[in-house]
C-alpha positions as protocol buffer text, in pm:
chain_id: "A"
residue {
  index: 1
  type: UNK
  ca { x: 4456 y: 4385 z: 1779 }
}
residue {
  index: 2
  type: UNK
  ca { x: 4108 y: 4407 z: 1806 }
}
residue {
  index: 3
  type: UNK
  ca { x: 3863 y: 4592 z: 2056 }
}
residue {
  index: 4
  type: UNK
  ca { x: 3582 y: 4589 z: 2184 }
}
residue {
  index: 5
  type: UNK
  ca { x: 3427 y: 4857 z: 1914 }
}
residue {
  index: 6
  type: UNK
  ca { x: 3564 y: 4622 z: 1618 }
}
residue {
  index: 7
  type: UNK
  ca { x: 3419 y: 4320 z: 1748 }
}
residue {
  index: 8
  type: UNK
  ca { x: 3037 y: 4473 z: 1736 }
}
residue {
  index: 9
  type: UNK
  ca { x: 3093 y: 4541 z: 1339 }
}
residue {
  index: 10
  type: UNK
  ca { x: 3221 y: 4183 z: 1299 }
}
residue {
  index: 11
  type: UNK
  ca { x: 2844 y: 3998 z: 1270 }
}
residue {
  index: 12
  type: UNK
  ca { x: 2751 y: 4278 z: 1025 }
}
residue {
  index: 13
  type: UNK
  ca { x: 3009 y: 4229 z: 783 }
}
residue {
  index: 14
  type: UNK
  ca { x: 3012 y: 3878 z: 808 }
}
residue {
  index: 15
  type: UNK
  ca { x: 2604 y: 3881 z: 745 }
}
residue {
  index: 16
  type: UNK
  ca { x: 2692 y: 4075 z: 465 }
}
residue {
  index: 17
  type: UNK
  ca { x: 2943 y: 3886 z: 277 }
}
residue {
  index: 18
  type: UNK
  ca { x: 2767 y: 3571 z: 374 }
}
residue {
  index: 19
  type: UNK
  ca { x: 2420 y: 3757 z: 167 }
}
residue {
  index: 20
  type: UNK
  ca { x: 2691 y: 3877 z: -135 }
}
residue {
  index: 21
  type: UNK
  ca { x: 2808 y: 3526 z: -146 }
}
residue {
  index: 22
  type: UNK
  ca { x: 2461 y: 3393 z: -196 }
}
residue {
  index: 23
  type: UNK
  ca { x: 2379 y: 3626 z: -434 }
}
residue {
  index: 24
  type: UNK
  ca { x: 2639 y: 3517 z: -648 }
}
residue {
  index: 25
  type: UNK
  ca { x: 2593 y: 3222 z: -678 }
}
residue {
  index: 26
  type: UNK
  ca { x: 2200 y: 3271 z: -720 }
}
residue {
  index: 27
  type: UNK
  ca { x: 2318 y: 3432 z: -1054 }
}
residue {
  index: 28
  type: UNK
  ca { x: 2555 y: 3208 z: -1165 }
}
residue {
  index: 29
  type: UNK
  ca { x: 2334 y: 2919 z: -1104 }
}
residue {
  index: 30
  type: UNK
  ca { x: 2172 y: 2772 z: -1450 }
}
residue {
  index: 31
  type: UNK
  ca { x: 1788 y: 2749 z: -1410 }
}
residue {
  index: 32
  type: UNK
  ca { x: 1599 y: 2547 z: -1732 }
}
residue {
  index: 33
  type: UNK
  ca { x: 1319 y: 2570 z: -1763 }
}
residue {
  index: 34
  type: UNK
  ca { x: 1053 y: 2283 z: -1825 }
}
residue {
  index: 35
  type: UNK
  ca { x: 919 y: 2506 z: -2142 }
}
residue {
  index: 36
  type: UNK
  ca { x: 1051 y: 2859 z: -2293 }
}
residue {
  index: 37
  type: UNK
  ca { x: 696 y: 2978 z: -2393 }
}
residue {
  index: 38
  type: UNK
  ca { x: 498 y: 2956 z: -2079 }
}
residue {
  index: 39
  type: UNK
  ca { x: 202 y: 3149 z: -2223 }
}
residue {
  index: 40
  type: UNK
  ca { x: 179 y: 2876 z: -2496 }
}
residue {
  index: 41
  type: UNK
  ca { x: 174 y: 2590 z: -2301 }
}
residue {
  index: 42
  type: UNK
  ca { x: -91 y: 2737 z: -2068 }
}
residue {
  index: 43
  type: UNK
  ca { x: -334 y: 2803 z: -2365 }
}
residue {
  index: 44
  type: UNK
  ca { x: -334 y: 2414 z: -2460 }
}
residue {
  index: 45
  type: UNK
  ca { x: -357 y: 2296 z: -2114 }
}
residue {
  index: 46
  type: UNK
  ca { x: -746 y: 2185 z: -2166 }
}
residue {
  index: 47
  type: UNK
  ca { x: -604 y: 1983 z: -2482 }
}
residue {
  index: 48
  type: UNK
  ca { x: -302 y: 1828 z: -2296 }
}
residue {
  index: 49
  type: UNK
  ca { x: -529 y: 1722 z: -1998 }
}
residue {
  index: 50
  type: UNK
  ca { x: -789 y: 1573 z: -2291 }
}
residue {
  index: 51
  type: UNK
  ca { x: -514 y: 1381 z: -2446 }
}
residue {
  index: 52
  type: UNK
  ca { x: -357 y: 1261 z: -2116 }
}
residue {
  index: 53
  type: UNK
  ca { x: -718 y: 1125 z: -2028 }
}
residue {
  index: 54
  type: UNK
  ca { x: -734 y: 952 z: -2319 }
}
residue {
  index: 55
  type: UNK
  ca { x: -386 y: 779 z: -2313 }
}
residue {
  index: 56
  type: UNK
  ca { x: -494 y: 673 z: -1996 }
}
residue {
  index: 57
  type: UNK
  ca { x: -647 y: 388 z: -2139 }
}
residue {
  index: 58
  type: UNK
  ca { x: -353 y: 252 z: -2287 }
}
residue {
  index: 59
  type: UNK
  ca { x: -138 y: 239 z: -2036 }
}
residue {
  index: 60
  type: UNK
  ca { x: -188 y: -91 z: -1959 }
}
residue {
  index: 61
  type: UNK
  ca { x: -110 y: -172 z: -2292 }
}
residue {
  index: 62
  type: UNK
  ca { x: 217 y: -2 z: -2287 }
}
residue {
  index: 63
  type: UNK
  ca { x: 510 y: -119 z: -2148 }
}
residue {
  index: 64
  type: UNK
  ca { x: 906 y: 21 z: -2111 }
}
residue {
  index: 65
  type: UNK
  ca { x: 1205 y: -159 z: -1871 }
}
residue {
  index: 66
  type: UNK
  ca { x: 1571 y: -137 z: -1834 }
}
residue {
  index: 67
  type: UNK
  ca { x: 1803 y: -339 z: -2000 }
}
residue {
  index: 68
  type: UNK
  ca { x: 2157 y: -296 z: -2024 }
}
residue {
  index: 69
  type: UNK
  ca { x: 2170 y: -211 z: -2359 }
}
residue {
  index: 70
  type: UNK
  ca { x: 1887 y: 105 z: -2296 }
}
residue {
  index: 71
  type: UNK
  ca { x: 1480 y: 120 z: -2254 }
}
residue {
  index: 72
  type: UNK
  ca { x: 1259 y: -141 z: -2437 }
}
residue {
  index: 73
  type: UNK
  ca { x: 931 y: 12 z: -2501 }
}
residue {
  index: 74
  type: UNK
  ca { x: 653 y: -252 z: -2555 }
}
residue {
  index: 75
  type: UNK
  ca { x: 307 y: -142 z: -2805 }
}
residue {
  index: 76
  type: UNK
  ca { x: 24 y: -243 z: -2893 }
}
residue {
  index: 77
  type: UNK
  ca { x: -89 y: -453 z: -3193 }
}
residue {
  index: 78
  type: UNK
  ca { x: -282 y: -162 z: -3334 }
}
residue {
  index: 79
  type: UNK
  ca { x: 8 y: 85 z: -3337 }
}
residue {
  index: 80
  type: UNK
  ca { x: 139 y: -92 z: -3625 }
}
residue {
  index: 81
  type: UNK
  ca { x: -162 y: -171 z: -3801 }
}
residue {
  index: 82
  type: UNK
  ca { x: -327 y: 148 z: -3817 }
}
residue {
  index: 83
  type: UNK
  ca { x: -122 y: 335 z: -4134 }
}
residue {
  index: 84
  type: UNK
  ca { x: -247 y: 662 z: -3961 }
}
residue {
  index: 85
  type: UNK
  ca { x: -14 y: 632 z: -3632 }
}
residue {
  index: 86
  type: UNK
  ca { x: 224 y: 876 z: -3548 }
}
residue {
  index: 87
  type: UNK
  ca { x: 405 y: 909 z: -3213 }
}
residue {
  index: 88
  type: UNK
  ca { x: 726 y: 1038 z: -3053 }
}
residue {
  index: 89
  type: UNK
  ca { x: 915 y: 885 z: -2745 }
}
residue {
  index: 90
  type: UNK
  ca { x: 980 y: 1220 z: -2520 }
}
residue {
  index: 91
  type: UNK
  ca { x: 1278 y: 1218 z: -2276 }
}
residue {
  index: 92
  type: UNK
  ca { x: 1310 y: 1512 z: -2039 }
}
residue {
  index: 93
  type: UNK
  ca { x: 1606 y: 1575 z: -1815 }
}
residue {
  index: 94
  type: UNK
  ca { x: 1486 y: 1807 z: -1543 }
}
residue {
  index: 95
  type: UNK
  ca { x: 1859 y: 1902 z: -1436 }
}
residue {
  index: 96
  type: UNK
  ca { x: 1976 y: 1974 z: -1756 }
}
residue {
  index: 97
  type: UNK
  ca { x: 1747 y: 2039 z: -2099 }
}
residue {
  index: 98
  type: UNK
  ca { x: 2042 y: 1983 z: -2315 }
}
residue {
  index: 99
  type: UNK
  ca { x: 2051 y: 1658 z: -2240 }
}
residue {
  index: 100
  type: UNK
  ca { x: 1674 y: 1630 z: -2376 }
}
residue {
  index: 101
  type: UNK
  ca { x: 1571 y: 1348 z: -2650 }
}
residue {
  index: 102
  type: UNK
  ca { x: 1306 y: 1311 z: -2866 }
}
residue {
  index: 103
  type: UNK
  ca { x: 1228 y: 948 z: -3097 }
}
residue {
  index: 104
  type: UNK
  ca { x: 1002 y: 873 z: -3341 }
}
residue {
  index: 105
  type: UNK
  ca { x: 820 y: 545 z: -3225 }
}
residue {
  index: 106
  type: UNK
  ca { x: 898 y: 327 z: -3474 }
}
residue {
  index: 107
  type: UNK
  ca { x: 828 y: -53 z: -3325 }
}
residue {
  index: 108
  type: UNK
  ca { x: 992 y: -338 z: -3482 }
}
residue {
  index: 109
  type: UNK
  ca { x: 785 y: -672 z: -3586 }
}
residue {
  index: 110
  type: UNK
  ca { x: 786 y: -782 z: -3229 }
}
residue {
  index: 111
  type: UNK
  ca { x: 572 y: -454 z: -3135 }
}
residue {
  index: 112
  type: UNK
  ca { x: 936 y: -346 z: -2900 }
}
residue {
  index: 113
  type: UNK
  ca { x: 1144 y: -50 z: -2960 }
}
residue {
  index: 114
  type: UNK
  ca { x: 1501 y: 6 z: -2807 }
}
residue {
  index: 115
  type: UNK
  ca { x: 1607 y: 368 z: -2702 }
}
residue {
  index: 116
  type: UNK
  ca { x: 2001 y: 304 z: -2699 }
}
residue {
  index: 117
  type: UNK
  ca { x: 2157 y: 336 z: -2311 }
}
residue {
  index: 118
  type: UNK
  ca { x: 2470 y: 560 z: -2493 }
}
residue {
  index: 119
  type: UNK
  ca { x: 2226 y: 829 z: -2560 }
}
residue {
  index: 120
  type: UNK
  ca { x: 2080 y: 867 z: -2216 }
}
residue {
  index: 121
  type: UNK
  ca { x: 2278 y: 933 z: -1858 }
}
residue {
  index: 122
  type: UNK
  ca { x: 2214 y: 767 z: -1542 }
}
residue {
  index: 123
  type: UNK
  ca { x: 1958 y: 957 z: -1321 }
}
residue {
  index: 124
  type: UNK
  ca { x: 1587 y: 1099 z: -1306 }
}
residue {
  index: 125
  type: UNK
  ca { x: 1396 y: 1146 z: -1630 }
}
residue {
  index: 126
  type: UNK
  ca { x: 1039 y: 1261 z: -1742 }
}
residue {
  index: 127
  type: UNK
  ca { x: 902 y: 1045 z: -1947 }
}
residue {
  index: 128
  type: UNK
  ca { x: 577 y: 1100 z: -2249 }
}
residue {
  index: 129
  type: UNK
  ca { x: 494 y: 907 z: -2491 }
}
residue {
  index: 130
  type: UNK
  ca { x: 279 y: 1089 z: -2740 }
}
residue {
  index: 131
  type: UNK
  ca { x: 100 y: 951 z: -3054 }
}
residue {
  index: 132
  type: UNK
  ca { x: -205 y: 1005 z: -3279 }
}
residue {
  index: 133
  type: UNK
  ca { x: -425 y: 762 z: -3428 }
}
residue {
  index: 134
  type: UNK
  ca { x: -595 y: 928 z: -3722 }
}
residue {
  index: 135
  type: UNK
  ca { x: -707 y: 1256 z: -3568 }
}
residue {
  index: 136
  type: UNK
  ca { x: -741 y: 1172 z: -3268 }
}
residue {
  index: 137
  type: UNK
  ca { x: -410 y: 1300 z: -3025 }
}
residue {
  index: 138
  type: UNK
  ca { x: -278 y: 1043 z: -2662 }
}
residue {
  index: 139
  type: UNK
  ca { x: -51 y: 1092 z: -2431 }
}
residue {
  index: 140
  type: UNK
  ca { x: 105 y: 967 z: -2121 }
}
residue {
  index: 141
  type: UNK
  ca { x: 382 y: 1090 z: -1873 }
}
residue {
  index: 142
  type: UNK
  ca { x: 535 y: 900 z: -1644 }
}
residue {
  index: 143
  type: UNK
  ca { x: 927 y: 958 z: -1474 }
}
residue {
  index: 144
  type: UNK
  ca { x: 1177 y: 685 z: -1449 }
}
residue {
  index: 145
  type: UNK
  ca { x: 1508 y: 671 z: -1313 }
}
residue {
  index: 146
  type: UNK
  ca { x: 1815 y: 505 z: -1524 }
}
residue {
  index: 147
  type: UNK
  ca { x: 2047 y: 318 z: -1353 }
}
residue {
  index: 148
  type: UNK
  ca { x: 2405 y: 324 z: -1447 }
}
């Protein structure tokens, strides 16, 4: 069936197909990306690394756990009391950006905040909580992984 002249071609075309097979599914692999606008981002690096610095010093004020029913974020006393406060809860799902959520922080009159479990899966997740207090912009990042 097969001789000896066959059998030297046989590690080519198996290199081969194993290469065409990888190639494949290179492509059909999905790849998101962390931002679409890369340029962008770079440009207000400086302002993200300012604001990171300064949310830096609330960290120990902030707190966020598990519970069963979702994440309970914790805040500070002057979140509420200063009418200029904005901020946004940030949820990033490295393995798939359509899974991505964004919430307004909105704490209740015990300073806490739920983010429902039914809107987040199980697994790793970047975490940022960004505000401003006036003019002046914080953030932190952390990552967390929910349990099931």
């Amino acid at each position: 069936m097969f001789n000896n002249k066959n059998l030297i071609f046989m590690p080519w075309l198996l290199f081969a197909l194993g290469i065409s097979t990888l190639g494949v599914l290179a492509y059909r692999k999905n790849f998101d990306l962390e931002t679409e606008n890369y340029y962008a981002a770079e440009l207000t690096h400086g302002t993200k690394m300012e604001q990171l610095r300064r949310g830096r010093a609330f960290k120990p004020l902030l707190s966020y756990r598990q519970e069963e029913n979702g994440l309970r974020f914790g805040f500070p006393a002057n979140f509420r009391a200063n009418p200029q406060f904005r901020g946004e809860i940030r949820l990033f799902r490295p393995s798939d950006a359509a899974l991505d959520r964004t919430f307004p922080i909105l704490p209740d009159t015990a300073l806490q905040q739920q983010v429902p479990a039914a809107e987040l899966a199980p697994g790793f997740w970047k975490l940022q909580l960004a505000w401003s207090l006036g003019k002046t912009e914080y953030l932190l990042e952390d990552t967390l992984t929910l349990r099931p």
